[in-house]
Backbone as JSON Lines, residues from 0, in Angstrom:
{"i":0,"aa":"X","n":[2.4,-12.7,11.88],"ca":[2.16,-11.98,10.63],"c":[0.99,-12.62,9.91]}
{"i":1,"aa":"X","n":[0.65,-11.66,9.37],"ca":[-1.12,-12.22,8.87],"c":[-0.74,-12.4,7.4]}
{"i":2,"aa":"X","n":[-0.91,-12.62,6.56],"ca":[-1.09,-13.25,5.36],"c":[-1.98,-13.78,4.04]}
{"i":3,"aa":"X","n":[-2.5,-12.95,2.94],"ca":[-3.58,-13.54,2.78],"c":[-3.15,-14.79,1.36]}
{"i":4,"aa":"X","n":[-3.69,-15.62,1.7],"ca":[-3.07,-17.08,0.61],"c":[-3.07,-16.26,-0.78]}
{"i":5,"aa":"X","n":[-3.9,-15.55,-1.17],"ca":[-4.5,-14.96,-3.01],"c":[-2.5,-14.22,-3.13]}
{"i":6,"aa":"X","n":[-2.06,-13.94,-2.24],"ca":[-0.84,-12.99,-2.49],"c":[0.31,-13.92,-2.38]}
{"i":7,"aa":"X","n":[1.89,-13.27,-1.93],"ca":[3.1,-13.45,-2.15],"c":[2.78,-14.44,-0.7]}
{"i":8,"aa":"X","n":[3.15,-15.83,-0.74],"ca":[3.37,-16.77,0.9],"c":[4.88,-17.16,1.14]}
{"i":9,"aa":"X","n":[4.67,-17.41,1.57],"ca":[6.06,-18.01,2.32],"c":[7.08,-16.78,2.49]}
{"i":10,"aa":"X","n":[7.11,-16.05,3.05],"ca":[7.98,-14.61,3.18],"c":[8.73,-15.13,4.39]}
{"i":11,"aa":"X","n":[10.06,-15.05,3.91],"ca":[11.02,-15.25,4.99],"c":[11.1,-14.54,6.33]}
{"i":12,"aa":"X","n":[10.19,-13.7,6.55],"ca":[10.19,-13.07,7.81],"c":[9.42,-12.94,8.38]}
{"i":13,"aa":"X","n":[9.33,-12.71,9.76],"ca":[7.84,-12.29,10.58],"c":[8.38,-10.91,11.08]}
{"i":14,"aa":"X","n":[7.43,-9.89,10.55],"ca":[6.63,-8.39,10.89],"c":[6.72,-8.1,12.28]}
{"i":15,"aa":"X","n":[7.15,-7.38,12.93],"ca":[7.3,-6.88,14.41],"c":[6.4,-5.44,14.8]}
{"i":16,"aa":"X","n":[5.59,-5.33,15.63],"ca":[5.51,-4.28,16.22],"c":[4.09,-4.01,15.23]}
{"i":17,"aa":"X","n":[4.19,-2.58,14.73],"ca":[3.23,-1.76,13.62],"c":[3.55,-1.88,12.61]}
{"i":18,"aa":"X","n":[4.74,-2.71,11.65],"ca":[5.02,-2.65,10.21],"c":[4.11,-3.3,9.84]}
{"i":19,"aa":"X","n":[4.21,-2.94,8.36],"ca":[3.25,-3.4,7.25],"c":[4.28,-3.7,6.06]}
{"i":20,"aa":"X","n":[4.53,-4.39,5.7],"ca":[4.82,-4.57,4.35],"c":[4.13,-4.9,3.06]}
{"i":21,"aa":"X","n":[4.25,-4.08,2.48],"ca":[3.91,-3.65,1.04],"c":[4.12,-3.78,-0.36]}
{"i":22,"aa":"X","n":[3.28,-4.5,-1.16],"ca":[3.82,-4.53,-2.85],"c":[3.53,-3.09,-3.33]}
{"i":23,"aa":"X","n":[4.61,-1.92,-4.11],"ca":[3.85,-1.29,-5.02],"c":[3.33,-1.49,-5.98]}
{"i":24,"aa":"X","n":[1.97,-0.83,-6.29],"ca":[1.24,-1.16,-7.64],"c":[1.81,-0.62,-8.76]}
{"i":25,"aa":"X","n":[1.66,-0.8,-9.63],"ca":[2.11,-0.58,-11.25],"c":[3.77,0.37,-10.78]}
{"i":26,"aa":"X","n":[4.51,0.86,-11.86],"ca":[5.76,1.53,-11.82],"c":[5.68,2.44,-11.47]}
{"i":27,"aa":"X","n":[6.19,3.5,-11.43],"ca":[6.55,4.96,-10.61],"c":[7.09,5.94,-12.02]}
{"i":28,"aa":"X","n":[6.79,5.07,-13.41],"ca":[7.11,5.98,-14.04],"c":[6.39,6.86,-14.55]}
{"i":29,"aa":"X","n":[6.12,7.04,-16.15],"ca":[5.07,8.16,-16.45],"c":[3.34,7.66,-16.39]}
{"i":30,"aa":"X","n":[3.32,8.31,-16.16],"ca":[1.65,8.14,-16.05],"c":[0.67,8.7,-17.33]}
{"i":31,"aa":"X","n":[-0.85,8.3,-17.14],"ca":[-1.84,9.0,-17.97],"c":[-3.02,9.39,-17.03]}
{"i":32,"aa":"X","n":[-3.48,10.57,-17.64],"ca":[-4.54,11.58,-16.89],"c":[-5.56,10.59,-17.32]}
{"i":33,"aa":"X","n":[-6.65,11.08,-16.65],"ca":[-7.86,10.32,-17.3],"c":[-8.31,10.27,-18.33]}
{"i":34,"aa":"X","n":[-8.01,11.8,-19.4],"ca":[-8.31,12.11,-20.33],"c":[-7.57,11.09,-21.26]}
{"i":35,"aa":"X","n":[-6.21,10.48,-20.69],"ca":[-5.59,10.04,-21.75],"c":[-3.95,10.69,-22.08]}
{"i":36,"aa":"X","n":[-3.76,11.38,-20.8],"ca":[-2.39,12.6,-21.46],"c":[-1.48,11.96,-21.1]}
{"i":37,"aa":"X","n":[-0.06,11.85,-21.94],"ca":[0.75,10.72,-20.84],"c":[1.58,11.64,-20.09]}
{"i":38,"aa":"X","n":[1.73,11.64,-19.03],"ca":[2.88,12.38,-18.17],"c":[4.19,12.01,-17.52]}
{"i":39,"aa":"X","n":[4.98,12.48,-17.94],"ca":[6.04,11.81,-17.78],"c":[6.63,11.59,-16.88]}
{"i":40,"aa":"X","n":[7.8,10.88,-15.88],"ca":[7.96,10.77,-15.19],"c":[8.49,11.74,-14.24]}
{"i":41,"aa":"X","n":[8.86,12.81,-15.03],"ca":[10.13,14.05,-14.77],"c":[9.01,15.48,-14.81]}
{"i":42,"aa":"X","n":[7.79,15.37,-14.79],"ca":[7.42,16.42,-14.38],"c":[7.03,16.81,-13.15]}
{"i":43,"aa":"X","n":[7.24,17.78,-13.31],"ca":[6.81,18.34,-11.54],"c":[5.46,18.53,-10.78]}
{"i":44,"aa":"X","n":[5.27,17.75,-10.01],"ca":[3.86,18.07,-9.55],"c":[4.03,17.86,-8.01]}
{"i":45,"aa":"X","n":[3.12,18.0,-7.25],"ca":[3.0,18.39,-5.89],"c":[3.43,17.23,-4.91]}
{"i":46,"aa":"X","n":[3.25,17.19,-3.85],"ca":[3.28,15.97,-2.91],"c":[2.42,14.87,-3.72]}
{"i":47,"aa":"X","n":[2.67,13.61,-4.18],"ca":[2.24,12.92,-4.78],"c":[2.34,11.33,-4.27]}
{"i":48,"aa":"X","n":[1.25,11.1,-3.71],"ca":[1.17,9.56,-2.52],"c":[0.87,8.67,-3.79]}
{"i":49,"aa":"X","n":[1.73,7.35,-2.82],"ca":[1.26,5.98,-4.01],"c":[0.94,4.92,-3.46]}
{"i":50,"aa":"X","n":[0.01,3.9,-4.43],"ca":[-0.94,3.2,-3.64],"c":[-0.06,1.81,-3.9]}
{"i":51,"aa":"X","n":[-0.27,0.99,-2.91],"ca":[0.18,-0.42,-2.51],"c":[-0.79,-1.62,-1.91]}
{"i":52,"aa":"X","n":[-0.34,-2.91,-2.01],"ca":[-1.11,-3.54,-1.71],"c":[-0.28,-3.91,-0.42]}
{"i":53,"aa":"X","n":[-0.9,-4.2,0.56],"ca":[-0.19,-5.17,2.41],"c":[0.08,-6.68,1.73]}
{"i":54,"aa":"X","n":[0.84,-7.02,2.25],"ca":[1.08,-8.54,2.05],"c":[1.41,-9.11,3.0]}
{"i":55,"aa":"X","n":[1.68,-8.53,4.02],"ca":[2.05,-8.68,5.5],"c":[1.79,-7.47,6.34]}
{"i":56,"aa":"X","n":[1.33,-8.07,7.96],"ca":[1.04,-6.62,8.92],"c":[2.16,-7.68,10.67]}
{"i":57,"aa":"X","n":[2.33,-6.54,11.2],"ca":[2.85,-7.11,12.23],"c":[1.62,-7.06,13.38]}
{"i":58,"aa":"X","n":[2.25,-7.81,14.31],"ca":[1.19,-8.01,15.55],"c":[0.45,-6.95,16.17]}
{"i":59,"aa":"X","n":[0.51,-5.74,15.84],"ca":[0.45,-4.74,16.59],"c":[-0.81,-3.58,15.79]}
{"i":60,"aa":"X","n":[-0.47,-4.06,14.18],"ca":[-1.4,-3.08,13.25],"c":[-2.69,-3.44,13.55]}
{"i":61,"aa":"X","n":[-3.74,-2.41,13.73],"ca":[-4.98,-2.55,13.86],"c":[-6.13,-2.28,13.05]}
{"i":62,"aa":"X","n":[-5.61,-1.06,11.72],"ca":[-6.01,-0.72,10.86],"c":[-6.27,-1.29,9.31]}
{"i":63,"aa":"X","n":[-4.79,-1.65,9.35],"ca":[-4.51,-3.22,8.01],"c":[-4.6,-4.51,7.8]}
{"i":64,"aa":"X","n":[-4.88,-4.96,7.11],"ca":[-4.75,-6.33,6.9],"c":[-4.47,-6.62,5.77]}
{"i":65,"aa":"X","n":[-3.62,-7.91,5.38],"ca":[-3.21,-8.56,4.5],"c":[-4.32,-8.49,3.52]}
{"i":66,"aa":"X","n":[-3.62,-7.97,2.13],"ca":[-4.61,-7.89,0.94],"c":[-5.7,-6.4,0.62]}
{"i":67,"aa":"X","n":[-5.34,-5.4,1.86],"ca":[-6.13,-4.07,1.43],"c":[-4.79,-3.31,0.39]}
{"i":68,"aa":"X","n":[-5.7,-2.08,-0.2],"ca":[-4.98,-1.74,-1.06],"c":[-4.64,-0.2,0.34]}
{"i":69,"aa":"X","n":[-3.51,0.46,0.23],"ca":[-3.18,1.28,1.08],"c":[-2.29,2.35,0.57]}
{"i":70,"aa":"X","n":[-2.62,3.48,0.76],"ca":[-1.77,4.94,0.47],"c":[-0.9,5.38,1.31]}
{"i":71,"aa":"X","n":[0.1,5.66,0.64],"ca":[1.3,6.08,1.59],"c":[2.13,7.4,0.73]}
{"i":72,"aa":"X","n":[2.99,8.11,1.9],"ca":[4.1,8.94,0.93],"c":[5.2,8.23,0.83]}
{"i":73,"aa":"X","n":[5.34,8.29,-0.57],"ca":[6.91,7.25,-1.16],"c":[8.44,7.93,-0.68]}
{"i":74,"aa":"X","n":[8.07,9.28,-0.25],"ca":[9.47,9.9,0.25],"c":[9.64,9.18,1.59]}
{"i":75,"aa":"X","n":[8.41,8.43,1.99],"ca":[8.59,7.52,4.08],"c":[8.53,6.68,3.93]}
{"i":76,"aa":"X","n":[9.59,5.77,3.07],"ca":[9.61,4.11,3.03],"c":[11.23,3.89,3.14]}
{"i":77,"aa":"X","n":[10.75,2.63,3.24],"ca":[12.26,1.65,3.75],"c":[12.1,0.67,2.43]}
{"i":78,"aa":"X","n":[12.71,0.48,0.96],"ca":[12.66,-0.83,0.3],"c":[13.47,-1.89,1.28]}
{"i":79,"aa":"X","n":[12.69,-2.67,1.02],"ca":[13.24,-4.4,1.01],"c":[13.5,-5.16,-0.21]}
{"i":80,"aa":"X","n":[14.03,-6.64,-0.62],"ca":[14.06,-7.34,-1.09],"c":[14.07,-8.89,-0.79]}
{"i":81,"aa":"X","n":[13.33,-9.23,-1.1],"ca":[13.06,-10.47,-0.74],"c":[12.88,-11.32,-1.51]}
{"i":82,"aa":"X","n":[13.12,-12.66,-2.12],"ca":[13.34,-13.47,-2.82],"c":[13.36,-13.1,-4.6]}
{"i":83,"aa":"X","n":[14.18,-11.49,-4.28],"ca":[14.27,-10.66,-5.75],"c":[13.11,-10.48,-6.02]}
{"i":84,"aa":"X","n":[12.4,-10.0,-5.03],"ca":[10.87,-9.05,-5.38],"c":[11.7,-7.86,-4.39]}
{"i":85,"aa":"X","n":[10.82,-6.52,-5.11],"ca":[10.97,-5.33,-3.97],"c":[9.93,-5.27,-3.41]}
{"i":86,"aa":"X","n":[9.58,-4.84,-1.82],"ca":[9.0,-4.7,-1.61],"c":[9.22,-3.11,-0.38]}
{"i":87,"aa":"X","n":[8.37,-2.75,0.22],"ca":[8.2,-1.44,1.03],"c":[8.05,-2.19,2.19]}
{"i":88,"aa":"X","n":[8.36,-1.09,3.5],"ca":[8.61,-1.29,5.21],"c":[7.96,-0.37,5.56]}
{"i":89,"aa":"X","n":[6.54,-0.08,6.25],"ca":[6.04,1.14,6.36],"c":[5.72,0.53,7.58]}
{"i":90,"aa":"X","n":[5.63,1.87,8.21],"ca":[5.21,1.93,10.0],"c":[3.3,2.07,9.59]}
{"i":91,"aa":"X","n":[2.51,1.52,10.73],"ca":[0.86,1.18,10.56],"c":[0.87,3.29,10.11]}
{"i":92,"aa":"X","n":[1.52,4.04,11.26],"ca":[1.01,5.61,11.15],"c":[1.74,6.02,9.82]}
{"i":93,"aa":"X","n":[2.27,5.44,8.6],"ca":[2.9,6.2,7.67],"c":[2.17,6.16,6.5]}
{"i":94,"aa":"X","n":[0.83,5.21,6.97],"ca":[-0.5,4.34,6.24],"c":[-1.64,5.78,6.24]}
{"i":95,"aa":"X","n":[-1.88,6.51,4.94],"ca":[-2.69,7.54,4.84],"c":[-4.29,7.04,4.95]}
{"i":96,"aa":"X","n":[-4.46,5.76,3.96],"ca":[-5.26,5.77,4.21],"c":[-5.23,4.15,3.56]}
{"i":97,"aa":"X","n":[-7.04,3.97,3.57],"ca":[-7.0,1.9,3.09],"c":[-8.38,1.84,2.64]}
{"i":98,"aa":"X","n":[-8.12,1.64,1.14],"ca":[-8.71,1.36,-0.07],"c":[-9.39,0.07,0.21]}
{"i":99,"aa":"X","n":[-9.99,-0.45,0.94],"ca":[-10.71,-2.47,0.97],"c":[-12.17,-2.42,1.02]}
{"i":100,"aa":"X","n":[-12.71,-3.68,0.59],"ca":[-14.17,-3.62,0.19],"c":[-14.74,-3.81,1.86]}
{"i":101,"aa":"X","n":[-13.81,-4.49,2.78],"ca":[-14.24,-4.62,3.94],"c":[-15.06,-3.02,4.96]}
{"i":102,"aa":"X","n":[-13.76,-2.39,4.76],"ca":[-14.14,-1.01,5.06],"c":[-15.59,-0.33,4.45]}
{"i":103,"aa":"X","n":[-16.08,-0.41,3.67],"ca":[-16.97,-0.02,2.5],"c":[-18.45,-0.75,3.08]}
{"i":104,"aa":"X","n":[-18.39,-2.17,3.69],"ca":[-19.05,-2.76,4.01],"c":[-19.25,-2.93,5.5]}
{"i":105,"aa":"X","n":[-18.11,-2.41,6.74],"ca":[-18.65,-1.96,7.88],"c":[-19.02,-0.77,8.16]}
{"i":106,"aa":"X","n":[-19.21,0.01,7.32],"ca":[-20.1,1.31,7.56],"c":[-21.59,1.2,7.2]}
{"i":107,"aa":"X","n":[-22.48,1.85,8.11],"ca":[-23.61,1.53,7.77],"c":[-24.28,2.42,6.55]}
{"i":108,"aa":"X","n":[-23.55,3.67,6.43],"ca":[-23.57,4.94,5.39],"c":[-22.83,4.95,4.35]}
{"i":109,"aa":"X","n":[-22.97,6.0,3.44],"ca":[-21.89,6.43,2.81],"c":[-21.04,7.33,3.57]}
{"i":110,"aa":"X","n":[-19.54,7.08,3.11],"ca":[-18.81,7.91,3.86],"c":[-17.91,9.16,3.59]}
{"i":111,"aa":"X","n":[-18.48,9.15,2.08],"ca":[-18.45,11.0,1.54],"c":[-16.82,10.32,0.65]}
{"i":112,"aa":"X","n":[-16.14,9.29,0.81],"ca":[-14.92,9.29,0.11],"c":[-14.93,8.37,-1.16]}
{"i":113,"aa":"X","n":[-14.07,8.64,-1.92],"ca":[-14.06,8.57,-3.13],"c":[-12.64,8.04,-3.28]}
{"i":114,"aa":"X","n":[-12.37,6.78,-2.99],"ca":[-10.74,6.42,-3.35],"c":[-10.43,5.7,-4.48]}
């Protein structure tokens, strides 16, 4: 399991296979638009993905690494708990997509996305 020191260390477990484990970012409750609108937690809106940071990848992920920020659907997770932190169990393919400056910097172009 890969690990980056800036995050959560000493995690009682080692990662198998394609998992990734995951901190979510900020709460899941109401939100604000850009404008400023607050929205509450209970309104209805569409398929709605949420972003996380890796804190661990197993031997097998090829896409992640410890410390990218990463999108997922919250209806395809497994919580954990671990030393009374929660954390997420996501398979490498349940990973939409990965927010890191690394990515940004092995392309030789722009790559038209906007995350």
């Amino acid at each position: 399991m890969t690990v980056d020191p800036n995050l959560d260390t000493g995690l009682p477990i080692r990662l198998l296979h394609d998992r990734v484990l995951v901190k979510v970012d900020g709460s899941e409750g109401e939100r604000r638009s850009t404008a400023g609108i607050v929205i509450p937690a209970t309104a209805a809106v569409g398929k709605r993905l949420s972003w996380a940071t890796a804190v661990g990848v197993g031997p097998h992920v090829r896409a992640v690494v410890a410390g990218d920020r990463v999108l997922f659907d919250p209806d395809d997770r497994s919580e954990v708990e671990l030393h009374g932190r929660g954390y997420v169990l996501l398979r490498e393919r349940d990973v939409h997509a990965v927010a890191a400056e690394r990515v940004e910097s092995e392309s030789t172009g722009s790559t038209g996305l906007y995350l």
